[in-house]
PDB file of N, CA, C and O in Angstrom:
ATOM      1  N   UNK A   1       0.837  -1.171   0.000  1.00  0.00           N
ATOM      2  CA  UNK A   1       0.000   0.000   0.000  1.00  0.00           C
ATOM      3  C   UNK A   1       0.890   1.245   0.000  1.00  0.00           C
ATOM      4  O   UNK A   1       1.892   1.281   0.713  1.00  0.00           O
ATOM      5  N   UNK A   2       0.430   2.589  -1.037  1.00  0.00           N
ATOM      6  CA  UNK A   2       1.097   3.849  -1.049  1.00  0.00           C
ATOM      7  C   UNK A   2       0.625   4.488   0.342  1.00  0.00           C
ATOM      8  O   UNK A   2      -0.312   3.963   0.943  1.00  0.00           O
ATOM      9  N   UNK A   3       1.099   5.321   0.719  1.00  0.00           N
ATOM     10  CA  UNK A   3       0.663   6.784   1.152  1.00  0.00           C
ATOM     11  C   UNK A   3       1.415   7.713   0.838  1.00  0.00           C
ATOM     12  O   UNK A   3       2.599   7.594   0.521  1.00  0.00           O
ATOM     13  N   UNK A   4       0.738   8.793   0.906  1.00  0.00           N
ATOM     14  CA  UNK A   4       1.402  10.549   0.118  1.00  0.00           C
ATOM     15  C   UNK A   4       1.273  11.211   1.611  1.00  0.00           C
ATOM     16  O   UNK A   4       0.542  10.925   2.559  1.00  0.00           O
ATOM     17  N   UNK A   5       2.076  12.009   1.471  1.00  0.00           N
ATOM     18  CA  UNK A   5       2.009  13.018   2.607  1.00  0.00           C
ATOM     19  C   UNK A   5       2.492  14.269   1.733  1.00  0.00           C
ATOM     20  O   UNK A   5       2.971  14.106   0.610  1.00  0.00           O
ATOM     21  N   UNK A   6       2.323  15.631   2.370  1.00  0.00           N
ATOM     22  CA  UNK A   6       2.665  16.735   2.525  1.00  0.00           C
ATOM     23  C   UNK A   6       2.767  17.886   3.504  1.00  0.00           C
ATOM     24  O   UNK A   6       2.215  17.723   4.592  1.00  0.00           O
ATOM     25  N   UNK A   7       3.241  18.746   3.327  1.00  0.00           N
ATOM     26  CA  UNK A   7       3.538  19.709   4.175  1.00  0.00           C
ATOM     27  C   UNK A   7       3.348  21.102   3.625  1.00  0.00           C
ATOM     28  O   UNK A   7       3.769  21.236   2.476  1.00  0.00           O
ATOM     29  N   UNK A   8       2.913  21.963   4.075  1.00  0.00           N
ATOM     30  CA  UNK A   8       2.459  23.504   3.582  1.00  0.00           C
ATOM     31  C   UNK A   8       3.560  23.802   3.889  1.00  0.00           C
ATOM     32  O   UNK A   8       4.074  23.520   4.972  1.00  0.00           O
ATOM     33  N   UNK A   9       4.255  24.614   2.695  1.00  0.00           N
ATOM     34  CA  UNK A   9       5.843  25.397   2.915  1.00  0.00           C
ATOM     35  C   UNK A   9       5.667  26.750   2.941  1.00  0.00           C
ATOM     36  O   UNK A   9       4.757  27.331   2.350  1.00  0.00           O
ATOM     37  N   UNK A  10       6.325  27.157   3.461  1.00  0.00           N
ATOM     38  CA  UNK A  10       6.453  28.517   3.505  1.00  0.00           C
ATOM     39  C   UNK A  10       5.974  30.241   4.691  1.00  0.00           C
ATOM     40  O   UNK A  10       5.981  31.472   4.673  1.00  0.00           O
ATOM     41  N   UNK A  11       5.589  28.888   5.650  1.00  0.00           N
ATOM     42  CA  UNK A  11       5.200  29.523   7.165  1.00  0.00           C
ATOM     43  C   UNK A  11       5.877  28.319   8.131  1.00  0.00           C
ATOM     44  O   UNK A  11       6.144  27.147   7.863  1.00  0.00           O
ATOM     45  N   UNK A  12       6.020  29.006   9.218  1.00  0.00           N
ATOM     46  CA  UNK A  12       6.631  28.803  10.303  1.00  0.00           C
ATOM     47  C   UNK A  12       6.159  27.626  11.148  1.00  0.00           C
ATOM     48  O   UNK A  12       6.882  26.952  11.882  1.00  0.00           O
ATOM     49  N   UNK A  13       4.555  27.434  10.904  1.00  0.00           N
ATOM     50  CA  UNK A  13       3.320  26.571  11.710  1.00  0.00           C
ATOM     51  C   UNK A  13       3.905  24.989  10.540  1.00  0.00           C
ATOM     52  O   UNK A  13       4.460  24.999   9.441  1.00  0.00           O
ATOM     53  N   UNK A  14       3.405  23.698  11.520  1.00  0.00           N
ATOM     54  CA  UNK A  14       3.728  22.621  11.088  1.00  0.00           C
ATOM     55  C   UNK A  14       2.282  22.322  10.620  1.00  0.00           C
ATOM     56  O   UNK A  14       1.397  22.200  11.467  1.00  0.00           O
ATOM     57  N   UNK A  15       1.994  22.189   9.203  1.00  0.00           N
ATOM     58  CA  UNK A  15       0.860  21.955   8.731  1.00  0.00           C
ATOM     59  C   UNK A  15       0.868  20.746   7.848  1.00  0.00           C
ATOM     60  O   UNK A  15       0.738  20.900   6.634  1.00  0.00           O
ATOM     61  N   UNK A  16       1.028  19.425   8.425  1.00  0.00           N
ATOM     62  CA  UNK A  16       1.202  18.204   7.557  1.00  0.00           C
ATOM     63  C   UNK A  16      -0.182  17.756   7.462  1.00  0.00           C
ATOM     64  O   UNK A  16      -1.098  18.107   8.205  1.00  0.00           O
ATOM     65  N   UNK A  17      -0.304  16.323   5.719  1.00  0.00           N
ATOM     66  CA  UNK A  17      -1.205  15.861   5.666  1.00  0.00           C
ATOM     67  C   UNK A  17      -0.834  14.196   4.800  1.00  0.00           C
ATOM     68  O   UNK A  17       0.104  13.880   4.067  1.00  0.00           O
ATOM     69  N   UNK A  18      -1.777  13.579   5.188  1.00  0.00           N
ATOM     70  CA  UNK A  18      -1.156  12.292   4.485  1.00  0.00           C
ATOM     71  C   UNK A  18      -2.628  11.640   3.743  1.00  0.00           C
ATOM     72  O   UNK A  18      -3.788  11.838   4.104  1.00  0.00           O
ATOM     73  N   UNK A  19      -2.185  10.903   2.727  1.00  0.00           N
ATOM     74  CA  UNK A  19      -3.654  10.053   2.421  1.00  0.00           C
ATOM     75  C   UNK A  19      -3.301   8.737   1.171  1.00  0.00           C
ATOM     76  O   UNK A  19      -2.304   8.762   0.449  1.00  0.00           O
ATOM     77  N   UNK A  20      -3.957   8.062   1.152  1.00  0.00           N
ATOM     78  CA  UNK A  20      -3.626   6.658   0.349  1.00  0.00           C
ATOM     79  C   UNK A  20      -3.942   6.982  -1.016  1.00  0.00           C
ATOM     80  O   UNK A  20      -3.947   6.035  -1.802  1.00  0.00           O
ATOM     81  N   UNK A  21      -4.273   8.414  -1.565  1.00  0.00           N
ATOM     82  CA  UNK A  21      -4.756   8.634  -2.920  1.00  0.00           C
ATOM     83  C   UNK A  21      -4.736  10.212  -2.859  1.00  0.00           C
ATOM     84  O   UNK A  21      -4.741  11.070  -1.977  1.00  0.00           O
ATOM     85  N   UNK A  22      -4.710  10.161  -4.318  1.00  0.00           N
ATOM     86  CA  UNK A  22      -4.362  11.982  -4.465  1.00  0.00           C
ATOM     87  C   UNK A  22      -5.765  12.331  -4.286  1.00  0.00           C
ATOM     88  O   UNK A  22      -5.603  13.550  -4.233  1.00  0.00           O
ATOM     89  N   UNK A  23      -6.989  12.176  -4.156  1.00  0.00           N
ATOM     90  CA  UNK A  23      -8.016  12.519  -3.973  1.00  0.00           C
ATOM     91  C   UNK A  23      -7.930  13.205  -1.982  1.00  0.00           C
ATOM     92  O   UNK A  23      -8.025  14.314  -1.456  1.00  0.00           O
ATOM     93  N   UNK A  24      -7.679  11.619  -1.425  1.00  0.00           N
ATOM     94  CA  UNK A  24      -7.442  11.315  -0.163  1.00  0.00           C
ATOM     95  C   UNK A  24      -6.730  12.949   0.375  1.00  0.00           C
ATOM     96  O   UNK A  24      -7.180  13.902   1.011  1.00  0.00           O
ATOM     97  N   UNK A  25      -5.409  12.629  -0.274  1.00  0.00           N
ATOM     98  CA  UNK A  25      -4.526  13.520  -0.264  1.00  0.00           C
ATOM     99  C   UNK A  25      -5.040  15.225  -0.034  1.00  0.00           C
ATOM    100  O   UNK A  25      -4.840  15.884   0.986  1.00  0.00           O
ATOM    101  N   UNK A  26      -5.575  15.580  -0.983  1.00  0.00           N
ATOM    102  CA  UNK A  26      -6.383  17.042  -1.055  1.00  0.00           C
ATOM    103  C   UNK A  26      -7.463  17.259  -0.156  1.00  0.00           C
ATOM    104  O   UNK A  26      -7.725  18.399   0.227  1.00  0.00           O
ATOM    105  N   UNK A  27      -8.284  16.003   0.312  1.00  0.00           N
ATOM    106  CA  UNK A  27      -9.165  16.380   1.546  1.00  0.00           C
ATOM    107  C   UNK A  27      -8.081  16.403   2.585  1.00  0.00           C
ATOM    108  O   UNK A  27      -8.050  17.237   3.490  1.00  0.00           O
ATOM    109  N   UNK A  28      -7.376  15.649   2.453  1.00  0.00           N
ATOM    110  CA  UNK A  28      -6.492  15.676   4.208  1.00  0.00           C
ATOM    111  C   UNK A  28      -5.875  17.067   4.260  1.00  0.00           C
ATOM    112  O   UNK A  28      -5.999  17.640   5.342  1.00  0.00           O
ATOM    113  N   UNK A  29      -4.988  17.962   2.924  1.00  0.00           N
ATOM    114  CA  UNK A  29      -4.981  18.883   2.828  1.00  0.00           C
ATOM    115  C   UNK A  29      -5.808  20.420   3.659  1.00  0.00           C
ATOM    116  O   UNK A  29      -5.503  21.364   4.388  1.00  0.00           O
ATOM    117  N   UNK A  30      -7.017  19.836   2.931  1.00  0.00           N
ATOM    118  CA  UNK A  30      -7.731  20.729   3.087  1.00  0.00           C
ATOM    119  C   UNK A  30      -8.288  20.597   4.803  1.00  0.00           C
ATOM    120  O   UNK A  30      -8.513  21.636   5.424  1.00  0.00           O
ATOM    121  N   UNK A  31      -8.439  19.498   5.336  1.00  0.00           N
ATOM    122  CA  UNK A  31      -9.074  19.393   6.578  1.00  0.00           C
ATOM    123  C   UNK A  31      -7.826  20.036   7.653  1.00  0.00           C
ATOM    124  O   UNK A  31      -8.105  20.898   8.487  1.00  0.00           O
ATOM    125  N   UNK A  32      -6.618  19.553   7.512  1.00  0.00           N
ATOM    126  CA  UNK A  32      -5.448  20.328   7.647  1.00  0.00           C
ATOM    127  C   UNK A  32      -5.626  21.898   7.927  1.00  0.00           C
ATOM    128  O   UNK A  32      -6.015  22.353   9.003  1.00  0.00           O
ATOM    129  N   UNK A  33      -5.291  22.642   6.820  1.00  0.00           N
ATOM    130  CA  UNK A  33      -5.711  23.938   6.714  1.00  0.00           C
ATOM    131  C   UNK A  33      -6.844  24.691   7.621  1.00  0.00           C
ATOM    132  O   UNK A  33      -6.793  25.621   8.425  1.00  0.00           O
ATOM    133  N   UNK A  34      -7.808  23.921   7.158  1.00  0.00           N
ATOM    134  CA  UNK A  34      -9.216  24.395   8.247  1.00  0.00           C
ATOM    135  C   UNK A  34      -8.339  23.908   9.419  1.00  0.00           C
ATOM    136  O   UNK A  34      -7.811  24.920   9.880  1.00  0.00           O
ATOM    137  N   UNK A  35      -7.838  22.539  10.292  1.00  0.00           N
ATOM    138  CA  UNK A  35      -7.623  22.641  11.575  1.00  0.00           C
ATOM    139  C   UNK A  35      -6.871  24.103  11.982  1.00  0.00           C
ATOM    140  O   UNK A  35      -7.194  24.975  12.788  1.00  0.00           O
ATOM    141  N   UNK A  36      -5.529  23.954  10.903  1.00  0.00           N
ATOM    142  CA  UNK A  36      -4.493  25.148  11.162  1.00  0.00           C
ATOM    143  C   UNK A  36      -5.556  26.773  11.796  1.00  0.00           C
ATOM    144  O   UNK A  36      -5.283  27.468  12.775  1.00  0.00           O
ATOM    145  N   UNK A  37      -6.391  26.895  11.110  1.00  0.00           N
ATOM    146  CA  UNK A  37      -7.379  28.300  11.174  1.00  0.00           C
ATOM    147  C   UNK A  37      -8.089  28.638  12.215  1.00  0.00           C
ATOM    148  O   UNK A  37      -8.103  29.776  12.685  1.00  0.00           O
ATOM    149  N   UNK A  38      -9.109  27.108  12.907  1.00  0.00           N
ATOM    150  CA  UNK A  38      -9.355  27.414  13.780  1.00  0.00           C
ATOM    151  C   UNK A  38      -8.527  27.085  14.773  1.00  0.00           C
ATOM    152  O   UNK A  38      -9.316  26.881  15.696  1.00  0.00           O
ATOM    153  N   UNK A  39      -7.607  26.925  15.131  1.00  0.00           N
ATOM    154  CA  UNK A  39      -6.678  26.548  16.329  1.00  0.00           C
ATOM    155  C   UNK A  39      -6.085  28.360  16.283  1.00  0.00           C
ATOM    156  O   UNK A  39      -5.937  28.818  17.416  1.00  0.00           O
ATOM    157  N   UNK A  40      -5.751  29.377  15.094  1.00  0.00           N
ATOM    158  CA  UNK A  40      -5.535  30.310  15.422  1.00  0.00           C
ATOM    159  C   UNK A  40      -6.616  31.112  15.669  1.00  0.00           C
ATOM    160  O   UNK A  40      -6.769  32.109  16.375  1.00  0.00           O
ATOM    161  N   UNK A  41      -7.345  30.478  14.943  1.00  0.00           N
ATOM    162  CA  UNK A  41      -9.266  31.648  16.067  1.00  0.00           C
ATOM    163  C   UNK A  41      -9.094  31.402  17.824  1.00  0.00           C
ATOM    164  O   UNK A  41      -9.238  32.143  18.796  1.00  0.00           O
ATOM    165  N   UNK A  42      -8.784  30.234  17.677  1.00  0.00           N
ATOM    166  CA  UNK A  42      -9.212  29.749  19.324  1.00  0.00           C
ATOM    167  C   UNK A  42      -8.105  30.454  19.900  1.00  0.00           C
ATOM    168  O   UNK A  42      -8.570  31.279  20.686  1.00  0.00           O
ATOM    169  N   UNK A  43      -6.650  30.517  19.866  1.00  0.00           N
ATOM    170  CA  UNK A  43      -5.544  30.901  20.505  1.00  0.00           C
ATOM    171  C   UNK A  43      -5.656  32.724  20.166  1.00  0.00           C
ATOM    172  O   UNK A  43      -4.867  33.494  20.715  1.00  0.00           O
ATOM    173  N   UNK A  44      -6.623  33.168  19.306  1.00  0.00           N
ATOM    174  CA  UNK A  44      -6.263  34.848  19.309  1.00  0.00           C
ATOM    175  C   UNK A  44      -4.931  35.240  18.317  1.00  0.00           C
ATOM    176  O   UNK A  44      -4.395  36.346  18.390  1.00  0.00           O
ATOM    177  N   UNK A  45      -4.548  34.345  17.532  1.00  0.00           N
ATOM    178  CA  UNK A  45      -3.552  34.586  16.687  1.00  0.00           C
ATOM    179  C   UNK A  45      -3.843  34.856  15.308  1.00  0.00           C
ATOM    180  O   UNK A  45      -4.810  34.336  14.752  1.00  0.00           O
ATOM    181  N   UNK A  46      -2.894  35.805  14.608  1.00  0.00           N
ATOM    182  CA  UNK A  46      -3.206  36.265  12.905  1.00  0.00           C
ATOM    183  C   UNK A  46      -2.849  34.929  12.391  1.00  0.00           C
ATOM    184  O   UNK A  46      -1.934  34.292  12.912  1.00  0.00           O
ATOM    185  N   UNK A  47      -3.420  34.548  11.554  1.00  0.00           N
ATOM    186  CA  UNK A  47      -2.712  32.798  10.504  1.00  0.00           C
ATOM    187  C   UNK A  47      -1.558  33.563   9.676  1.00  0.00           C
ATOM    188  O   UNK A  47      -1.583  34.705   9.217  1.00  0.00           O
ATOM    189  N   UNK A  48      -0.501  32.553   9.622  1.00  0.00           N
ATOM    190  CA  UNK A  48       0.696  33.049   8.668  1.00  0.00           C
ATOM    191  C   UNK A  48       0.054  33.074   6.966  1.00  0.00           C
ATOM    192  O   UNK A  48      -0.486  32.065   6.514  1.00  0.00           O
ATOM    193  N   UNK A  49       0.172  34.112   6.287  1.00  0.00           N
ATOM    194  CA  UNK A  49       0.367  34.017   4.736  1.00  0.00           C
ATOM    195  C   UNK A  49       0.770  33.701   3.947  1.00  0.00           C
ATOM    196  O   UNK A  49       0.988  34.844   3.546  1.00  0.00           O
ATOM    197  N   UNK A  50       1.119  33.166   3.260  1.00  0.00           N
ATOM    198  CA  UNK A  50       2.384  32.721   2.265  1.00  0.00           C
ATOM    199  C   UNK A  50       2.198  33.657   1.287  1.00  0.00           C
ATOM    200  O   UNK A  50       1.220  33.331   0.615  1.00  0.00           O
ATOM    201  N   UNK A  51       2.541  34.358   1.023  1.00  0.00           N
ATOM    202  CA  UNK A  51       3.105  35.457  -0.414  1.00  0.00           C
ATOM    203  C   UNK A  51       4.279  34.861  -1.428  1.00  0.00           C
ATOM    204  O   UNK A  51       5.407  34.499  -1.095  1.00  0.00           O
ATOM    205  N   UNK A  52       3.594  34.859  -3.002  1.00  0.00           N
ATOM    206  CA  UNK A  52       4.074  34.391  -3.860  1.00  0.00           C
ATOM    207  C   UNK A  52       4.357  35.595  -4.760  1.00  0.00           C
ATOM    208  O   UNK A  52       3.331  36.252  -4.939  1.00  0.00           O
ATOM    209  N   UNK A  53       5.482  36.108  -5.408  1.00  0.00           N
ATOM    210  CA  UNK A  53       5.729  36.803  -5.988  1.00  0.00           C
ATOM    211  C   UNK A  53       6.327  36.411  -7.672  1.00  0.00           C
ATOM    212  O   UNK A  53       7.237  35.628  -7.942  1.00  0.00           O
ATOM    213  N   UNK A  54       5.940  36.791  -8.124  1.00  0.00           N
ATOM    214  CA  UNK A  54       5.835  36.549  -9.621  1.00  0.00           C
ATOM    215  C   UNK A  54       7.290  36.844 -10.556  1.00  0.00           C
ATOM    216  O   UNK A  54       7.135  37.951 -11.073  1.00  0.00           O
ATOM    217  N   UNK A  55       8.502  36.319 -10.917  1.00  0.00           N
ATOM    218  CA  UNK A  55       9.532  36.632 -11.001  1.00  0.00           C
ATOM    219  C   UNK A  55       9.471  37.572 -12.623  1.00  0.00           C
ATOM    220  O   UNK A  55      10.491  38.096 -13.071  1.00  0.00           O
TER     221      UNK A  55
END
């Protein structure tokens, strides 16, 4: 059996996700993200941004 994992780059916060399919993958993503958001509602903190600049 596969599994995929990832990690949101480019902020400071540890935002991993894993799943047995790239489908899998993008909900775990996404459920990820939402945890990351409200854990900074609940703690009173700004969420980090990632800014992409266009070369």
């Amino acid at each position: 059996m596969m599994y995929f994992f990832g990690k949101v780059m480019g902020i400071r916060a540890l935002i991993s996700y894993e799943g047995e399919s790239a489908k899998e993958l993008v909900e775990e993503f996404h459920g990820a993200v939402e945890s990351y958001l409200a854990l900074c509602e609940e703690q009173g903190v700004k969420p980090e941004i990632v800014y992409f600049r266009k070369p």
